[in-house]
N, C-alpha and C positions, 0 to 999 in steps of 0.2 A: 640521175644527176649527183654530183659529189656531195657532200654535205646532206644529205638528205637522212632524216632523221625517223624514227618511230619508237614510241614508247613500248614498253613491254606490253600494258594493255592493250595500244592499235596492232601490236603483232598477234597476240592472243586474240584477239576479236577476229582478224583474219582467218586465222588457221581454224578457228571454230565455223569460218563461213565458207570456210574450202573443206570441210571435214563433210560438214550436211549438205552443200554440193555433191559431194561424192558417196553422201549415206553411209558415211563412216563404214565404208568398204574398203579398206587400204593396204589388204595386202597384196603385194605386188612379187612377180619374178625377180630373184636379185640381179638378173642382167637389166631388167627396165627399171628398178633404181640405179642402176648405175649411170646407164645412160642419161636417166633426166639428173641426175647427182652434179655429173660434170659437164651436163649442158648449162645448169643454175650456175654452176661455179663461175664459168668461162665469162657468161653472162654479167655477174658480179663485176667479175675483174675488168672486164673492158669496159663496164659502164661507170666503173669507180667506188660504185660500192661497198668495194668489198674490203675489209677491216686489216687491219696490221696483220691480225693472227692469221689470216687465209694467203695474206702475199708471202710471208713467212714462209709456210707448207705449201710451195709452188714445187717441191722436188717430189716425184715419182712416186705412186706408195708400192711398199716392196711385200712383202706374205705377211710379216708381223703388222705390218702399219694397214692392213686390206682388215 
């Protein structure tokens, strides 16, 4: 939902509780980060989430910007 807010702490407390979920095993193929990359994004955007600086960089990334 729009307006929806989190502090740096509830986001750090998260990612600590998705990290020991996954036993701090996190490396991934760069093709499946990319894919959950711009599924999260996509996500973002159509649910409103998603901040100035992300709608901003809606254009394509090209070799320098990858």
């Amino acid at each position: 939902p729009a307006g929806v807010k989190f502090t740096l702490r509830r986001i750090n407390e998260l990612e600590l509780a998705m990290l020991g979920c996954l036993k701090f095993s996190v490396k991934v193929p760069a093709s499946e980060y990319a894919k959950y990359y711009f599924l999260l994004r996509s996500m973002m955007i159509r649910s409103g989430l998603a901040g100035d600086d992300l709608m901003k960089s809606m254009a394509p990334l090209d070799v320098e910007g990858a």
